[in-house]
VOPAGU-2260 file (C-alpha; in pm, 1 decimal, decimal comma):
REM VOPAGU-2260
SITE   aa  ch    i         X         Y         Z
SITE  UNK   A    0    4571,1     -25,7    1404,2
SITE  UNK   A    1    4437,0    -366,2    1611,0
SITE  UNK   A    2    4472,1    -713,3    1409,2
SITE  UNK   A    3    4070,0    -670,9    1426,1
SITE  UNK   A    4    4059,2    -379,7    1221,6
SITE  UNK   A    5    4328,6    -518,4    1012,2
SITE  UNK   A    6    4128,4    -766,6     944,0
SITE  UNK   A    7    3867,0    -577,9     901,4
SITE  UNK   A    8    3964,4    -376,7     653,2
SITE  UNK   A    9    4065,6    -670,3     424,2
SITE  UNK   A   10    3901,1    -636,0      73,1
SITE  UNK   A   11    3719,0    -855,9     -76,0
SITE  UNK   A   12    3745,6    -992,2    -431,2
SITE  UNK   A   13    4086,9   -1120,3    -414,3
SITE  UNK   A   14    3999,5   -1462,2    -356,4
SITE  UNK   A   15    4035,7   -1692,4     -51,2
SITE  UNK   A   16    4428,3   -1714,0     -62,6
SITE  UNK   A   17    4475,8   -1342,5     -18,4
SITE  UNK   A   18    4259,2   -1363,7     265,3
SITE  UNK   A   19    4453,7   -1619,4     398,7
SITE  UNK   A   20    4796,6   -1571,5     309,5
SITE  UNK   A   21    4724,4   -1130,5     455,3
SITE  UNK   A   22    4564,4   -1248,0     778,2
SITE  UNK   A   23    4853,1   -1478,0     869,7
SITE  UNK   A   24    5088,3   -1173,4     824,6
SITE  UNK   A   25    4871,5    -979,9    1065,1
SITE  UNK   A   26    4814,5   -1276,1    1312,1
SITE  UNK   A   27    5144,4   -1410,3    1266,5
SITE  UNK   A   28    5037,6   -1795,9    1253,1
SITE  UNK   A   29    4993,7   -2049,7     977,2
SITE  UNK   A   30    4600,9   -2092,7     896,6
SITE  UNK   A   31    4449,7   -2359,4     656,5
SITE  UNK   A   32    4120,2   -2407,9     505,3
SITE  UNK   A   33    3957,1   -2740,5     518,5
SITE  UNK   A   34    3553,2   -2908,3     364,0
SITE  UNK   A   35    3385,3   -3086,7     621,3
SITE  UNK   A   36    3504,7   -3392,6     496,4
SITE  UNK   A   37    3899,5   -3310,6     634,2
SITE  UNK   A   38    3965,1   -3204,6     239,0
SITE  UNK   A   39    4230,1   -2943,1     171,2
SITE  UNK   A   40    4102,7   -2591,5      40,8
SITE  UNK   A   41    4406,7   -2394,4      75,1
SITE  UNK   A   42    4702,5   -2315,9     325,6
SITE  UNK   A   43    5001,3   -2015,3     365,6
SITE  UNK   A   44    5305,1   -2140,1     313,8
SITE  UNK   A   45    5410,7   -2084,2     720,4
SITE  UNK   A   46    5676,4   -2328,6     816,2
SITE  UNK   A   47    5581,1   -2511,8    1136,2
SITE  UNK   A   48    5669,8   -2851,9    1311,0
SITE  UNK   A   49    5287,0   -2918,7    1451,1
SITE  UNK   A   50    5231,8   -3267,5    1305,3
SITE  UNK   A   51    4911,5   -3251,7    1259,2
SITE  UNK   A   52    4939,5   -2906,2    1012,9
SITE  UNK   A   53    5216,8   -3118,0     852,7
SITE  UNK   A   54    4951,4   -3384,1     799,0
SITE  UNK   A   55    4686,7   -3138,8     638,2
SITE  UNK   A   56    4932,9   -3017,5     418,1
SITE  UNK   A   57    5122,2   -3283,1     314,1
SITE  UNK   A   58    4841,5   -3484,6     268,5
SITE  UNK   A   59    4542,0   -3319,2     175,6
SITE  UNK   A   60    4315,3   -3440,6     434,1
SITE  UNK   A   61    4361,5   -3610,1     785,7
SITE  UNK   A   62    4407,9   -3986,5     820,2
SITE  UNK   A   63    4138,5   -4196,2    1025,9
SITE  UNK   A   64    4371,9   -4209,4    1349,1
SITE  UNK   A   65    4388,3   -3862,8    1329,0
SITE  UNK   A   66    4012,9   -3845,7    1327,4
SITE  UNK   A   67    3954,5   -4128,0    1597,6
SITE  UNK   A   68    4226,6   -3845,1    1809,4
SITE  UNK   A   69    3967,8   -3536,1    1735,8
SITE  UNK   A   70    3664,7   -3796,9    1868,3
SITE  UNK   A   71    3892,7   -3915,5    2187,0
SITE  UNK   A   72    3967,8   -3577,8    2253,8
SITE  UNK   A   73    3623,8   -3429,2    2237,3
SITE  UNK   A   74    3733,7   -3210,2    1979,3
SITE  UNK   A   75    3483,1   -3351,2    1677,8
SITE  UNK   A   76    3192,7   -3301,6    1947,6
SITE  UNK   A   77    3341,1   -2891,9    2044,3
SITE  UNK   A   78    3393,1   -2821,8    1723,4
SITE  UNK   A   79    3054,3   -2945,8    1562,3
SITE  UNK   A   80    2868,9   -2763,0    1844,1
SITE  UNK   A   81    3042,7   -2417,6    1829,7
SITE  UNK   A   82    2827,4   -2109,1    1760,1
SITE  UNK   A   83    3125,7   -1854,4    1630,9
SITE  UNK   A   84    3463,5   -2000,0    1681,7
SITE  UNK   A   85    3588,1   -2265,9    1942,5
SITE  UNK   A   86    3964,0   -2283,3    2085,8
SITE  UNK   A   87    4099,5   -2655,1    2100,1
SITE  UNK   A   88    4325,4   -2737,4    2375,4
SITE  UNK   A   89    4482,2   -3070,3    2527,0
SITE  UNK   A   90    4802,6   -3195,9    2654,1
SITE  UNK   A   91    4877,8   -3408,2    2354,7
SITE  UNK   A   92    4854,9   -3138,8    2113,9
SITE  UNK   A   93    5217,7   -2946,4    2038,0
SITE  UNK   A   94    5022,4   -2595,6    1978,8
SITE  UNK   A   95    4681,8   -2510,1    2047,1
SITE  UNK   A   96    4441,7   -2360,1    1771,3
SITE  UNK   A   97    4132,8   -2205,8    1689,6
SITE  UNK   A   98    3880,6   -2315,8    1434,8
SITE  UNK   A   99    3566,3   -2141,6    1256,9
SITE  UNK   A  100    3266,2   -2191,3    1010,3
SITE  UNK   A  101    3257,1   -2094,6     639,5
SITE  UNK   A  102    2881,4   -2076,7     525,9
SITE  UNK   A  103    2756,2   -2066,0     160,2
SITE  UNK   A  104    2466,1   -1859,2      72,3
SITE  UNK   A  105    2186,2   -2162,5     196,6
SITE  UNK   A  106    2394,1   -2117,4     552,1
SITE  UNK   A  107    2559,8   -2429,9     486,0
SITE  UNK   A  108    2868,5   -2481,0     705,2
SITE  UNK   A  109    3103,1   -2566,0     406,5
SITE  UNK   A  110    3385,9   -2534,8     544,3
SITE  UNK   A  111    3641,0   -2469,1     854,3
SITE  UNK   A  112    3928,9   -2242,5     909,5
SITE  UNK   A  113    4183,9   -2308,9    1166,8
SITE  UNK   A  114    4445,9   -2121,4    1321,5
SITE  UNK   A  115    4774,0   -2291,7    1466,2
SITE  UNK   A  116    4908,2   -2095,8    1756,9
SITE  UNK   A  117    5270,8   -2200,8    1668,7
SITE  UNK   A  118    5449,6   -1871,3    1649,3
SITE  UNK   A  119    5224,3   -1609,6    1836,1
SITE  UNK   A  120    4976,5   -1737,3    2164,9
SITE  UNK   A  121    4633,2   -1692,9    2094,2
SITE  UNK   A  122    4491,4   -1379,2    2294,7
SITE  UNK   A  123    4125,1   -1181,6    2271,9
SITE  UNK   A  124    4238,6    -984,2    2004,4
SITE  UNK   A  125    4331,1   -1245,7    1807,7
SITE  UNK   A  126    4061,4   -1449,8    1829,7
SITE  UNK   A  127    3814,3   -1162,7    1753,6
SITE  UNK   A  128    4012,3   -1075,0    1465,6
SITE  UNK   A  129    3990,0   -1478,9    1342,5
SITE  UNK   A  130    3649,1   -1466,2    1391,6
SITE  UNK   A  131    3585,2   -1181,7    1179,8
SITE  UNK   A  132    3819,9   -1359,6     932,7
SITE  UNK   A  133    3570,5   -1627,7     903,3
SITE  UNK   A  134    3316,9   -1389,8     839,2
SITE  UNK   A  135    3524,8   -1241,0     548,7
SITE  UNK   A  136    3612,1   -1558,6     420,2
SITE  UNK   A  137    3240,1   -1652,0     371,6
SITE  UNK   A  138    3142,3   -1302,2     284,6
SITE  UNK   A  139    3390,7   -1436,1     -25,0
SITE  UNK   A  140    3262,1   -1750,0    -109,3
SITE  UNK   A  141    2906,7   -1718,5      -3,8
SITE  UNK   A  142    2784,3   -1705,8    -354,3
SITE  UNK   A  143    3026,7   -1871,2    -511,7
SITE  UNK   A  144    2862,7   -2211,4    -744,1
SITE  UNK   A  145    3151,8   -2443,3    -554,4
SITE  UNK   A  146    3035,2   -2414,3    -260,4
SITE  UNK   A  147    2702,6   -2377,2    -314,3
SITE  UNK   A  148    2687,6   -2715,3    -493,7
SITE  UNK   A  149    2925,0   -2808,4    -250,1
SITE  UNK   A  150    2674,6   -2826,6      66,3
SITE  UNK   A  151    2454,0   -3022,4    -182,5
SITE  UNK   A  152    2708,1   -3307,0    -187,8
SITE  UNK   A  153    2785,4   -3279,4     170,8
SITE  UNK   A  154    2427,7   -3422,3     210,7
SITE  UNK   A  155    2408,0   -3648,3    -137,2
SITE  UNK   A  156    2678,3   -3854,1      -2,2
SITE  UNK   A  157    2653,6   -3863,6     403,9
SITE  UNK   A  158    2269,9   -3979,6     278,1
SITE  UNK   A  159    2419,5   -4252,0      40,0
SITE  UNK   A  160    2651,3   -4349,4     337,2
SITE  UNK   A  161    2390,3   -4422,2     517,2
SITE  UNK   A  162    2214,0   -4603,2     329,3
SITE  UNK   A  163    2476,6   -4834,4     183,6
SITE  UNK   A  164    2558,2   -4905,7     561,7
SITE  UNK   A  165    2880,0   -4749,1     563,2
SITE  UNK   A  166    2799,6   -4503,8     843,1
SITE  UNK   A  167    2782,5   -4746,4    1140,4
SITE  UNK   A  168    2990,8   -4616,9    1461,5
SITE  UNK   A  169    2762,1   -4335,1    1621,4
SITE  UNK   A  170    3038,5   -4215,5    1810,6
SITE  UNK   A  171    3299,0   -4180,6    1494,9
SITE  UNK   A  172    3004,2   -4007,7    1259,1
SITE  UNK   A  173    2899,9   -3776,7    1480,6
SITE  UNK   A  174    3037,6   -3498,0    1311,9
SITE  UNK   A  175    2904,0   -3613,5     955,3
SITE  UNK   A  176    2543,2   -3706,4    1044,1
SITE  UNK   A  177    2550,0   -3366,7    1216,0
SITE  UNK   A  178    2543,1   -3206,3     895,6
SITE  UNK   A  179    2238,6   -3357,7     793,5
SITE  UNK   A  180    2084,9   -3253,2    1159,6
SITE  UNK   A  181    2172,5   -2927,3    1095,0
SITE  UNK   A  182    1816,1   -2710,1    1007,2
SITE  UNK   A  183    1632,9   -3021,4    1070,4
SITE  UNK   A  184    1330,4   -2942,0    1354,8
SITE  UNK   A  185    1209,4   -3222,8    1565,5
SITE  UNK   A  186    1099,3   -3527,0    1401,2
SITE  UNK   A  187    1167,1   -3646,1    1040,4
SITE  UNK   A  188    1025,2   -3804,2     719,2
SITE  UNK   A  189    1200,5   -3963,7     436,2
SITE  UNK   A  190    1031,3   -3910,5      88,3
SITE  UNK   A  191    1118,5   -4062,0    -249,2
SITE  UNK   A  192    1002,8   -3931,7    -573,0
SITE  UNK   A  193    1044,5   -4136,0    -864,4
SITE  UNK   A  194    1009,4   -3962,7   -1244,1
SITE  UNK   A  195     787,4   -4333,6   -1403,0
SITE  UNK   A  196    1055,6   -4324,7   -1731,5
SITE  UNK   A  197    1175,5   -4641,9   -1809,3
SITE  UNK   A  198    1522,9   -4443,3   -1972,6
SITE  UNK   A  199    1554,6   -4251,5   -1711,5
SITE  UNK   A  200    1918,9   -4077,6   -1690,6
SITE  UNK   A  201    2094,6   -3945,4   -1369,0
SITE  UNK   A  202    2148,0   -3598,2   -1581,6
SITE  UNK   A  203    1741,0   -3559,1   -1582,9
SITE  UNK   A  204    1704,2   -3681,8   -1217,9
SITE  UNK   A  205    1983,2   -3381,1   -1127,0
SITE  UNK   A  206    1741,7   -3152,2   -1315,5
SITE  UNK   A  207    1429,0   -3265,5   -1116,7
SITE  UNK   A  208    1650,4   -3276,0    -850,8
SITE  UNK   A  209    1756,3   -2871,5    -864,7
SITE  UNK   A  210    1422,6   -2823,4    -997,7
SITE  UNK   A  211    1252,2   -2949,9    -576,0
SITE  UNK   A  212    1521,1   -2814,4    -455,7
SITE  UNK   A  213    1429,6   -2422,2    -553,4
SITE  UNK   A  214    1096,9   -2498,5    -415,5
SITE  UNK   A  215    1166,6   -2677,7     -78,5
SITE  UNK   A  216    1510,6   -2555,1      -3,2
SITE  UNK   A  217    1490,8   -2667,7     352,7
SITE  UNK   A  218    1493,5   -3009,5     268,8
SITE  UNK   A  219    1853,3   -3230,0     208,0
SITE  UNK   A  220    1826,9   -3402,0    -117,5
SITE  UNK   A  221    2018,5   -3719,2    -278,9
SITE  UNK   A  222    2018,3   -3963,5    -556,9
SITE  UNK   A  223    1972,1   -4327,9    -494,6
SITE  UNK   A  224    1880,8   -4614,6    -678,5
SITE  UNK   A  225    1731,6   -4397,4    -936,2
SITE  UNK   A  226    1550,0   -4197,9    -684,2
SITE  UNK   A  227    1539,2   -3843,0    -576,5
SITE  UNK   A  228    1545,5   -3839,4    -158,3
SITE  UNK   A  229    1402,2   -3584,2      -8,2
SITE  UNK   A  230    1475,0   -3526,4     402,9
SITE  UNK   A  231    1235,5   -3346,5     537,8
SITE  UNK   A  232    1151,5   -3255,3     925,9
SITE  UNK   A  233     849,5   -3102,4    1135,9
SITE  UNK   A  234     860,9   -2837,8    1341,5
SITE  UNK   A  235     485,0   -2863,0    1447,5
SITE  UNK   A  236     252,6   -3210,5    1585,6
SITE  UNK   A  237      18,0   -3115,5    1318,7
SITE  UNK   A  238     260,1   -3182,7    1017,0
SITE  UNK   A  239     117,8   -3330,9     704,5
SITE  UNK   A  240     355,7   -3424,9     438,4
SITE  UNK   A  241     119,9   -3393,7     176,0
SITE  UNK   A  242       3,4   -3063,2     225,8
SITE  UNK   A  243     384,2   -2959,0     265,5
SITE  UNK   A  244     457,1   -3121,4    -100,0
SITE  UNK   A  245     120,9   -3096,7    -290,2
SITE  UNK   A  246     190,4   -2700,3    -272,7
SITE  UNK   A  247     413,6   -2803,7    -628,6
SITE  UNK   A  248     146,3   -3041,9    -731,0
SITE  UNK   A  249     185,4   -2845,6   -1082,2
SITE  UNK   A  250     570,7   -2961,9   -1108,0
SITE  UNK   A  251     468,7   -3304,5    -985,6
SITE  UNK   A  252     231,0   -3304,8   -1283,7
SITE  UNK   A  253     456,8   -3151,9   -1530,0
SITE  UNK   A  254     733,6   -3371,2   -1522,6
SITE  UNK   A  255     541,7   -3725,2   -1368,2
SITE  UNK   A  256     677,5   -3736,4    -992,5
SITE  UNK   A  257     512,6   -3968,7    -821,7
SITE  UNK   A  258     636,2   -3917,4    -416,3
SITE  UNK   A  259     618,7   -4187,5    -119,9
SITE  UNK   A  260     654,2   -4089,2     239,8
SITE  UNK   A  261     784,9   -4282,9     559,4
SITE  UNK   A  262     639,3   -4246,3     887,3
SITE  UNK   A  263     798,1   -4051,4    1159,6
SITE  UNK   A  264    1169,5   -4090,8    1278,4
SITE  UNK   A  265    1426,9   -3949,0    1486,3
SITE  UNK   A  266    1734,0   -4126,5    1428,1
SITE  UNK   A  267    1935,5   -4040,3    1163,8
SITE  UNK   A  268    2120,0   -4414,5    1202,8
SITE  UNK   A  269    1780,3   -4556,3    1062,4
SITE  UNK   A  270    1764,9   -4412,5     725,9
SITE  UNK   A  271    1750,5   -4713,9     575,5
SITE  UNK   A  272    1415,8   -4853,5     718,7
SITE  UNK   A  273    1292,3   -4563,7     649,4
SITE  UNK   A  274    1401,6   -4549,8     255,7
SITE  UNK   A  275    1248,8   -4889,5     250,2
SITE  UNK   A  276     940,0   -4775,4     382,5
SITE  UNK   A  277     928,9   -4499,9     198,5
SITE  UNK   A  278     981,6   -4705,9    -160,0
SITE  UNK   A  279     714,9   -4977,0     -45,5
SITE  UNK   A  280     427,4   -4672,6      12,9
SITE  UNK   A  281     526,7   -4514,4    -335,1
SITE  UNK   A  282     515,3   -4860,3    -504,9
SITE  UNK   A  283     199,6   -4954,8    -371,7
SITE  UNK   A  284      34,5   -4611,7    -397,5
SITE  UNK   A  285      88,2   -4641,6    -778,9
SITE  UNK   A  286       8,2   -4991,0    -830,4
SITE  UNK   A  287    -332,3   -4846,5    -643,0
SITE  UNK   A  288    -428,6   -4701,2    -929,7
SITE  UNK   A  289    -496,8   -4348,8    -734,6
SITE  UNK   A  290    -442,2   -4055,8    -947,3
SITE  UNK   A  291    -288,3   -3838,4    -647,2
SITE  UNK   A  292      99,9   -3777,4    -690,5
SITE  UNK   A  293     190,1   -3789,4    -279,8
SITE  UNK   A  294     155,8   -4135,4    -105,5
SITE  UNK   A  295     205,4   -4125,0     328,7
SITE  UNK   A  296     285,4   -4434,3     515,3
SITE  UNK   A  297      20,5   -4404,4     704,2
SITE  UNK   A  298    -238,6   -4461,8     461,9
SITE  UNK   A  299     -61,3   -4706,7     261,3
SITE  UNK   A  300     -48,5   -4944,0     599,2
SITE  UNK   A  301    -469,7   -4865,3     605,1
SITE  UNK   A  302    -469,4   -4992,5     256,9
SITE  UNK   A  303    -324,3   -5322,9     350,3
């Protein structure tokens, strides 16, 4: 029997350490799961003097010269644009090794799997039978409420980065502000929907929150300053926000969500102007007295 059918033939149900712990028996290297914040999932227990496996596992995560080597390497870029699996290579690495996607049930990359090429070279076989790996390994998790909420905070806190100016370096973020790329069509618009209660607690803006996100789940959502972000992007010149968002004008009315929209943008590195923006049109558009619930940019700079 091939390693791919091996692999194939993996059941599922047994969690993601059997899958890992059974594939490096049949591929005969050590393999580690990672978030796409360079956490720890889980690891076999595969001796090997690769220093940056000894890193992973000894630490939990990868330290920020480690990261700066992925960037300098091109290996952040490769690895962010890969369709199925990419192969990293480069004369200051001891071993090569292979990496792949984990997706939750949103298609959320949640995760990466990577295969050091310590004890066994890495040949077609091999890497179709990792690939299909990957595919098990979501197949696993897919549903799971961990990593389903865990794409949600992939986005909460790269948007709160952002905003808080702690994402500066284009070059060192790329692979972060990717995530929030990812899905995103052409040109974007920052909303902000605020609930109007004085005692307002972050447990009820997480239930607004979830309750958007069931109805608009292509958007990425945060919480900031005591307001529910929406991301949203157009895939056509004709785009209106507020037909896009009055289609839950019933919700809006239900539970008092008032909604400001920015203008236009591109650049993910501007999210703050555009959260600014975005506050100023809902402020104004409910100082205005209107009695609609969505407020555009546009309309609020015709006011003035």
């Amino acid at each position: 029997m091939s390693k791919l059918e091996q692999i194939k033939a993996l059941k599922k149900g047994k969690g993601i350490q059997h899958l890992l712990d059974s594939a490096s028996m049949i591929l005969g290297n050590p393999i580690a799961m990672f978030d796409r914040l360079y956490t720890l999932i889980a690891h076999t227990d595969t001796a090997t003097d690769d220093p940056l496996w000894q890193e992973l596992v000894s630490t939990g995560t990868f330290n920020m010269a480690t990261q700066e080597f992925f960037l300098d390497e091109c290996f952040t870029l490769d690895v962010a644009n890969m369709d199925r699996l990419v192969v990293l290579k480069s004369d200051k690495l001891k071993y090569e090794r292979t990496l792949a996607y984990v997706f939750n049930n949103r298609r959320i990359r949640v995760a990466l799997i990577v295969m050091v090429a310590c004890n066994a070279p890495l040949l077609a076989d091999d890497l179709m039978a990792f690939g299909t790996l990957a595919e098990k390994i979501t197949s696993e998790i897919r549903d799971d409420e961990h990593y389903v909420a865990l794409g949600r905070i992939y986005h909460d806190t790269i948007i709160k980065m952002i905003l808080e100016g702690d994402i500066k370096d284009p070059r060192f973020y790329a692979a972060h502000i990717q995530i929030l790329y990812e899905g995103l069509k052409n040109y974007l618009y920052l909303a902000v929907a605020d609930i109007g209660e004085s005692d307002m607690t972050y447990d009820k803006l997480m239930d607004i929150r979830s309750l958007l996100e069931s109805r608009n789940n292509s958007f990425k959502f945060a919480i900031y300053s005591d307001y529910i972000i929406m991301l949203m992007s157009s895939m056509y010149s004709n785009f209106n926000a507020r037909r896009v968002l009055n289609k839950h004008n019933d919700l809006f009315e239900q539970h008092n969500i008032v909604i400001g929209v920015s203008s236009a943008f591109e650049n993910l590195y501007e999210l703050r102007k555009y959260f600014d923006e975005a506050v100023d049109t809902l402020k104004n558009g409910i100082n205005s007295g209107s009695d609609i619930r969505v407020f555009l940019f546009m309309e609020n700079k015709e006011r003035e």
